[in-house]
C-alpha positions in Angstrom: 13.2 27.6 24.3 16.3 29.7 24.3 17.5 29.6 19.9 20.2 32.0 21.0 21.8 29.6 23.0 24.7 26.6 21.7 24.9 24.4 24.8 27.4 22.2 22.5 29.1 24.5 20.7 29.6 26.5 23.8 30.9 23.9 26.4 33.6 22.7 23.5 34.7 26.3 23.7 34.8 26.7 26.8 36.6 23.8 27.4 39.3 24.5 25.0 39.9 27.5 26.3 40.7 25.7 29.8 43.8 24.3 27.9 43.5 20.9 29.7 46.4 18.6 29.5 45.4 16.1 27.2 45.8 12.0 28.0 42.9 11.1 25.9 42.8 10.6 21.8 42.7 12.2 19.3 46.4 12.2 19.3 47.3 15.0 17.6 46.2 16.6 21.1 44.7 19.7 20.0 47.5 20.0 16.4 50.3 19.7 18.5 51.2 16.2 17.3 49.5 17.0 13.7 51.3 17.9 10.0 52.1 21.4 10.4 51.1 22.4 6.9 47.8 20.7 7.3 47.6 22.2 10.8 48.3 25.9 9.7 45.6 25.5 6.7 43.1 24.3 9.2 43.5 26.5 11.9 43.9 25.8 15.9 40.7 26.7 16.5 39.4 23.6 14.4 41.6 21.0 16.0 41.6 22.6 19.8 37.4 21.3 19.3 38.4 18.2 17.9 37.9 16.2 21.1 36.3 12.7 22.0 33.1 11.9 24.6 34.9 13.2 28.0 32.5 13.7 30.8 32.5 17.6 30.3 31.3 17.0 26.6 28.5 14.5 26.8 28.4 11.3 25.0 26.4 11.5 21.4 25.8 7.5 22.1 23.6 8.1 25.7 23.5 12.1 25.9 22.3 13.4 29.3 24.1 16.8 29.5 25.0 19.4 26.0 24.2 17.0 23.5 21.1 16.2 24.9 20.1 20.1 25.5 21.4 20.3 22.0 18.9 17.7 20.2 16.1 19.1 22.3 16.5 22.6 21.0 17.1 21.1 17.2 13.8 19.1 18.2 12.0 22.6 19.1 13.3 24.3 16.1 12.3 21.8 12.9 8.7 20.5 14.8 9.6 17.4 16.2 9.4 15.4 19.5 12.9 14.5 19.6 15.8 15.1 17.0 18.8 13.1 17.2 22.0 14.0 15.1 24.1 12.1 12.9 27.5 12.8 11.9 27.3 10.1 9.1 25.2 11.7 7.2 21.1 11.5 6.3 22.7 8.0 4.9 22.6 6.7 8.4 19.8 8.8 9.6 17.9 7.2 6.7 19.0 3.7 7.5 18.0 4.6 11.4 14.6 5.3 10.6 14.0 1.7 8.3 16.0 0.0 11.2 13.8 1.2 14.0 10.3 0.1 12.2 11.0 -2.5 10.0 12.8 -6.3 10.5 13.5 -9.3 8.5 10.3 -10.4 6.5 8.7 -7.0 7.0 6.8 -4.9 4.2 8.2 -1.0 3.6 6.2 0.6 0.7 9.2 2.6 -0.8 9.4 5.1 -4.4 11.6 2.8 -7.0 14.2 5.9 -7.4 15.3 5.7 -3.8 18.6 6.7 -2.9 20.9 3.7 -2.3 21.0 4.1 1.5 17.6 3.1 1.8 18.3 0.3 -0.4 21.0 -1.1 2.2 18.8 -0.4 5.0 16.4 -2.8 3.5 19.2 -5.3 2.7 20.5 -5.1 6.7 16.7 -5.0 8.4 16.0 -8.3 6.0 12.5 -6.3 4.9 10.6 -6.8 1.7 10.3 -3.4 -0.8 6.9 -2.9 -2.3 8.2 -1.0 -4.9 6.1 2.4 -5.7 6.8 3.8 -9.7 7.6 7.5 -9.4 5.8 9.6 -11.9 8.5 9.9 -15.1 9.5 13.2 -16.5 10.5 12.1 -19.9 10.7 15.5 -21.4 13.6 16.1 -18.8 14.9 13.1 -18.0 14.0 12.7 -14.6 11.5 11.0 -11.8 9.1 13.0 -9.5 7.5 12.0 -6.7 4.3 9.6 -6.2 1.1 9.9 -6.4 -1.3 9.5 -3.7 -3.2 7.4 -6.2 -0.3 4.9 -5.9 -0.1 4.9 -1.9 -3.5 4.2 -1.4 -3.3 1.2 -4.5 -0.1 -0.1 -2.0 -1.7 0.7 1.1 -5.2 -1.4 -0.1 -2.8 -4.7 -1.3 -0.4 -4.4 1.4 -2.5 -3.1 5.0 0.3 -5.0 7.0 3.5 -2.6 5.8 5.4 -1.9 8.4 6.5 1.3 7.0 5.5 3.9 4.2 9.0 5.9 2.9 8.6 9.1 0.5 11.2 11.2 -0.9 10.1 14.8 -0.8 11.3 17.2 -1.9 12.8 15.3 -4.5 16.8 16.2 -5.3 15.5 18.1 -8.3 12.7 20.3 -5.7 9.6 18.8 -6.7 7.5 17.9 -4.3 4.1 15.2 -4.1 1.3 16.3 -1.3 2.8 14.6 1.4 0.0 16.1 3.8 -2.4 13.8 1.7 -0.2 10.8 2.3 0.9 10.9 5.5 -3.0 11.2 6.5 -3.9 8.3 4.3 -1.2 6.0 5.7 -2.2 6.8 9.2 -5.8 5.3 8.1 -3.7 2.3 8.2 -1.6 3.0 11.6 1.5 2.7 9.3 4.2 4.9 9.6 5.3 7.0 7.3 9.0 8.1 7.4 10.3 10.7 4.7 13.5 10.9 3.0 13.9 15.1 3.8 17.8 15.1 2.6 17.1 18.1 0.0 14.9 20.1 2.7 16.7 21.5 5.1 15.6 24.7 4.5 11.7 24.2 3.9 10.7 24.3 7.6 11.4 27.4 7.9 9.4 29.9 5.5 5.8 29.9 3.8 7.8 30.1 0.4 8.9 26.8 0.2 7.0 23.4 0.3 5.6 21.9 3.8 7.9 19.7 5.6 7.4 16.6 6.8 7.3 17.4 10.7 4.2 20.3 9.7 2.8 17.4 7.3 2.5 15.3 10.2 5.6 12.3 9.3 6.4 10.1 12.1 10.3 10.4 11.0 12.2 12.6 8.8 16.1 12.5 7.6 17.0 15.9 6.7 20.2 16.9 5.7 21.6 20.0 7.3 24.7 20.2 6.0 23.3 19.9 2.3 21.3 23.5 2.2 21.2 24.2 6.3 25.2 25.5 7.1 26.1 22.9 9.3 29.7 20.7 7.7 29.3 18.0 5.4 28.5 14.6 7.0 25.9 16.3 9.6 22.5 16.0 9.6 19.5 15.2 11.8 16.5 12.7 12.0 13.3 14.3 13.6 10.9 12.0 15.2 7.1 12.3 16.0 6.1 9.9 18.8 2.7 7.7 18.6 3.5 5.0 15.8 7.7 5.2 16.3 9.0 4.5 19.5 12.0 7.0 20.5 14.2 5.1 22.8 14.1 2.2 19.5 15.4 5.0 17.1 18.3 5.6 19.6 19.3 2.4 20.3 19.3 1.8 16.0 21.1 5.1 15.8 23.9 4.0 18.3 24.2 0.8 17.0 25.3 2.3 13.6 27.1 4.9 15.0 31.0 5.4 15.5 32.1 5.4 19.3 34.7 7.9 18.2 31.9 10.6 17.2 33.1 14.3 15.3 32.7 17.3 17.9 33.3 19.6 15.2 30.2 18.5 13.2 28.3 17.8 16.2 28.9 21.4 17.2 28.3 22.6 13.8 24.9 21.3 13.7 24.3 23.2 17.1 25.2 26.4 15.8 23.4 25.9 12.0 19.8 25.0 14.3 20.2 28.3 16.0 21.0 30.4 13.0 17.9 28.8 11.2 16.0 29.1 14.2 16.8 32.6 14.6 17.0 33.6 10.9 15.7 31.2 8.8 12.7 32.3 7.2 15.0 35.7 6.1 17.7 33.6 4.8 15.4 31.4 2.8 13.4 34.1 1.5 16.4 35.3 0.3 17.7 32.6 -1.5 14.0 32.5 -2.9 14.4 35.7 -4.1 18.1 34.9 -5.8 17.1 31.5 -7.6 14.0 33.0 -8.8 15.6 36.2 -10.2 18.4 33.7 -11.8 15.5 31.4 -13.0 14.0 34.0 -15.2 17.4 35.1 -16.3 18.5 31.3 -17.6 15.0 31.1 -19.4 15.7 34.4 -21.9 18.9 32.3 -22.6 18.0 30.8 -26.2 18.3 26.6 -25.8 18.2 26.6 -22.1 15.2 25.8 -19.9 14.9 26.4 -16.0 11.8 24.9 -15.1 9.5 26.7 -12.3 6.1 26.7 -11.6 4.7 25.5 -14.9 6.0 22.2 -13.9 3.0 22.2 -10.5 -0.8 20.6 -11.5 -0.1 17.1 -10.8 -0.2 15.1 -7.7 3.6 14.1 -7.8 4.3 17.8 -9.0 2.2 19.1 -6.0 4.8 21.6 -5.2 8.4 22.9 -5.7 11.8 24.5 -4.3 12.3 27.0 -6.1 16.1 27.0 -4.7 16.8 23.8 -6.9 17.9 25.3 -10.6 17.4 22.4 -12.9 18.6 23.5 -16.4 17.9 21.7 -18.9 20.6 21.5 -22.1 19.5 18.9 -24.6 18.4 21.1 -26.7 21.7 22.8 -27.6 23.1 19.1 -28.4 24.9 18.1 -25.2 24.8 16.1 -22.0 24.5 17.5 -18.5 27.8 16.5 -18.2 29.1 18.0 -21.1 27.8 21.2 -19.6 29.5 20.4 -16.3 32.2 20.1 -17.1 32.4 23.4 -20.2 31.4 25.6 -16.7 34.2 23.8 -14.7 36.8 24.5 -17.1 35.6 28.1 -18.4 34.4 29.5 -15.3 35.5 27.5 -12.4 31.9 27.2 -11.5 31.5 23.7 -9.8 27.5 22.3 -10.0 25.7 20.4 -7.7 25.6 17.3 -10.6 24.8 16.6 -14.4 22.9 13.9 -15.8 22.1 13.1 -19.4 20.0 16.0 -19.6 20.2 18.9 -17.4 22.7 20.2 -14.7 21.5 21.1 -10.9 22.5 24.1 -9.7 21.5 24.5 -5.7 21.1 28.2 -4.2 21.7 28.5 -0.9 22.1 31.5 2.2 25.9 31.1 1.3 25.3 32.5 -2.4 24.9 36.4 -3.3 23.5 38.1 -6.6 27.1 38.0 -7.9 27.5 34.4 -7.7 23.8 34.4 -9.6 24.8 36.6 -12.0 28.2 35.0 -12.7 26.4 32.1 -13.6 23.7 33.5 -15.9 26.5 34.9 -17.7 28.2 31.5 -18.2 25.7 29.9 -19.1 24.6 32.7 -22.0 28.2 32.5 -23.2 28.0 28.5 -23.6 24.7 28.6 -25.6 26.0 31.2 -27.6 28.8 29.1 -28.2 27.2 26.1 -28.9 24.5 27.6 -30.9 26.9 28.9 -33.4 28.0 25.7 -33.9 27.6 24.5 -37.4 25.5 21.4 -36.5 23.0 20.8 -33.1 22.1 17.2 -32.6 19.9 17.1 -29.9 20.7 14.2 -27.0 17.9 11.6 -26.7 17.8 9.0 -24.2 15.2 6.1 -23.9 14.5 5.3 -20.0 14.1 1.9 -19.1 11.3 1.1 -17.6 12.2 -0.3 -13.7 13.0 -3.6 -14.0 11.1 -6.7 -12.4 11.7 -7.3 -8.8 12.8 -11.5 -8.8 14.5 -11.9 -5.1 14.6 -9.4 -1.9 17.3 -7.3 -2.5 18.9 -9.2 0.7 18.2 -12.4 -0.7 20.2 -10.9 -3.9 22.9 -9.3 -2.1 24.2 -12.3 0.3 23.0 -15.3 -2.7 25.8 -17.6 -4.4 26.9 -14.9 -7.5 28.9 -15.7 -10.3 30.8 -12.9 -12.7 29.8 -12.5 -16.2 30.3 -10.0 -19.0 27.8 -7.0 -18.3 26.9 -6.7 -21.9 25.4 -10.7 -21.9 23.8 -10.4 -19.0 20.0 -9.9 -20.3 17.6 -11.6 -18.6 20.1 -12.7 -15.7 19.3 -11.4 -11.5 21.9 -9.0 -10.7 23.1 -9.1 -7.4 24.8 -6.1 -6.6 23.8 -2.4 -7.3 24.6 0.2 -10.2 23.7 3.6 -10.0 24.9 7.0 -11.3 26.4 9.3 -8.3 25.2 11.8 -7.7 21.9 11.5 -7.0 22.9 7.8 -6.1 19.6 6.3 -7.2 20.2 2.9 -8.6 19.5 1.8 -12.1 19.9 -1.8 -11.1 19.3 -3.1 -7.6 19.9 -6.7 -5.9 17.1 -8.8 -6.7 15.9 -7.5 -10.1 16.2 -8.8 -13.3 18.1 -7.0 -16.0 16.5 -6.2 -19.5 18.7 -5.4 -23.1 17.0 -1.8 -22.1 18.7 -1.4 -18.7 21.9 -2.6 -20.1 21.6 0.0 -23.5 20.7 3.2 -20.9 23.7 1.9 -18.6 26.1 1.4 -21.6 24.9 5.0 -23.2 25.3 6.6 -19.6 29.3 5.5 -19.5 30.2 6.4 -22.9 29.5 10.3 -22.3 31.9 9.7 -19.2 28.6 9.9 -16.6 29.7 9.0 -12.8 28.6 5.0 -13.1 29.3 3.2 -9.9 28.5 0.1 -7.7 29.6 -3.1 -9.1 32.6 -4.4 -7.7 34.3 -4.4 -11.2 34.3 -0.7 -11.5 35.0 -0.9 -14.8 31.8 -2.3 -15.6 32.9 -5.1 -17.5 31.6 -8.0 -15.4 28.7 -8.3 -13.5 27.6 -10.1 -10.3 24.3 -12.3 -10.9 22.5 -15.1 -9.3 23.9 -18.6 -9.9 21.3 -20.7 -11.9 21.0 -24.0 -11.3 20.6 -25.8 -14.2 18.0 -28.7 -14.8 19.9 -32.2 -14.1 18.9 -35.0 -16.8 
């Protein structure tokens, strides 16, 4: 196929250059009818390709002209059968690919630290999680991947799943042998769909992990826009026929889909799948070569630790992006977010996210050795600052172990819920979710029951000011549980 071609991105040009006389919405009819301030800081060429599903443009709902062409060369490009884009995110790329394989009462064999749009997925399909425990990291803080140990335990108890999900690469880069997995679920004819969000880039060069269209996954959600240069909210989900049928994933897709879908991001997916096409293995390579010179660099830095691959021996630490800078900064006494936000405010350097432990830092083909370097000399200058310090209390965290699984999250979410003071609720069946955002993996989940330990590790996680979201009191007060009936006498 023709990677120097943008059928997409070329037709929207194309027809904007026509000047057509515009009947149709958006109404700000190419800026004319916009804010002129916003307009000017935009640009006309931005708003002259913000345009709606005309015949000329194809329709991202039924495509049969660009959009189609489009998807097929994105298809051809990351290994897949077909590719479909989304321009609401991997979030509704992921829930797709649970929609299309799994309904109400069905089995999905899914990692506990799932992101929380798999979570919904599973609350709107109705299906029942057989919930997989990631391997813990509790020297940093954070989960891995799964083992293939604990698919094939879940595969043997559960042969009629629907659906096997793994995340890989993980958000922090780490990576389980999803080649392993993907064969050993297809023992079973089950599915296996993978959460790619954080690996745009790893189709294309030897130097990072396998993907899951070369591992041989029957779906993938990848985020483009994350690492890939497309605009935020634009991604793709590639799809391997034989156990998934494609006109299924389509109709799922449309179904969740605005009718008043973004040109610009459609067109910026087109035009990110030929530059990785084209150049991706040199512009991966590259940032390769710029987080690993970085990594080296953060490690001379007294208290800090970048960790590479030392990390790799395991099955869920089967491999790693080295692109994804964790750094880890308990040891000089503070919180990923106190580190966040001492860069913000010295440096203006903005990171990826910060959790109790470390900060993420992700390289990309945008950065450059300045950038890289700016950063190594940040963060020397706050570990000399805090080292100096007269005192260093080093942060430590217990995790909670994942809590007990007492209704289907569905069951949870749409069950008769009273309010009650977060604090007291030990031993009570939550019914909404709580997570820290980013990564967006939830701490509590509909359906499970919530221990003194969750409640402690929640608690501890707002004090230092850490992102805590979900409930619908946001202050985290009051929390929504299960009524319980009480015994009549």
């Amino acid at each position: 196929m023709d990677h120097t071609r943008t059928p997409l991105f070329d037709a929207l040009r194309l027809h904007a250059e026509r000047k057509p006389v515009q009947f149709h919405i958006p109404g700000h009819k190419g800026g004319a009818g916009m804010d002129p301030e916003f307009r000017t800081f935009i640009g006309d060429n931005a708003l002259s390709i913000d345009l709606i599903n005309i015949a000329p443009l194809d329709d991202l709902h039924q495509p049969t002209g660009v959009i189609l062409e489009a998807q097929k060369l994105a298809a051809d490009a990351f290994g897949a059968d077909a590719t479909f884009f989304s321009i609401q995110g991997t979030s509704t790329a992921i829930m797709t690919m649970i929609m299309s394989v799994c309904g109400n009462g069905d089995k999905i064999i899914v990692p506990r630290n799932v992101h929380k749009s798999i979570l919904s997925a599973i609350i709107f399909a109705g299906a029942r999680p057989v919930f997989l425990s990631p391997v813990r990291d509790r020297n940093l803080g954070i989960d891995h991947g799964v083992t293939t140990r604990s698919v094939r335990r879940a595969l043997e108890r559960h042969p009629d799943a629907a659906a096997l999900l793994v995340i890989n690469p993980t958000y922090f880069g780490v990576c389980t042998n999803l080649k392993e997995i993907v064969d050993l679920a297809h023992e079973y004819d089950i599915p296996v769909l993978v959460d790619e969000a954080h690996g745009a880039l790893i189709h294309f060069s030897d130097e990072l992990p396998l993907s899951a269209m070369q591992a041989g996954a029957d779906m993938a959600a990848t985020s483009v826009h994350k690492l890939g240069g497309s605009m935020t909210q634009s991604s793709v989900l590639n799809v391997r026929t034989g156990l998934v049928n494609i006109q299924r994933v389509q109709t799922i897709l449309s179904l969740l889909t605005t009718t008043s879908t973004s040109y610009p991001l459609l067109a910026s997916l087109d035009a990110a799948r030929r530059q990785l096409a084209l150049h991706g293995r040199e512009l991966a390579e590259r940032a390769v070569r710029l987080a690993k010179a970085a990594r080296a660099a953060i490690n001379d830095i007294p208290g800090l630790h970048c960790f590479g691959e030392e990390i790799l021996g395991e099955e869920a630490t089967f491999d790693y992006d080295p692109t994804k800078l964790t750094i880890h900064v308990r040891h000089l006494g503070i919180t990923g977010y106190d580190a966040e936000n001492w860069l913000r405010d010295r440096y203006r350097i903005e990171v990826e996210l910060s959790d109790m432990y470390n900060i993420l830092c992700l390289v990309t083909p945008g950065d450059d050795g300045e950038a890289l370097q700016l950063l190594v000399e940040a963060l020397k200058a706050m570990a000399s600052e805090l080292q100096n310090a007269a005192e260093i209390r080093e942060i430590a965290v217990e995790i909670p172990d994942i809590p007990h699984l007492s209704l289907t999250p569905r069951d949870a979410f749409y069950g008769e819920t009273e309010l009650v003071p977060f604090r007291e609720s030990a031993g009570r069946i939550i019914a909404e979710f709580i997570y820290v955002y980013p990564p967006g993996i939830p701490i509590l989940l509909p359906g499970e029951v919530i221990s003194q330990e969750n409640i402690d590790y929640i608690v501890d996680h707002i004090e230092v000011g850490l992102p805590v979201k979900g409930p619908e009191d946001r202050t985290i007060t009051n929390v929504k549980v299960i009524v319980e009936e009480t015994a009549i006498s």
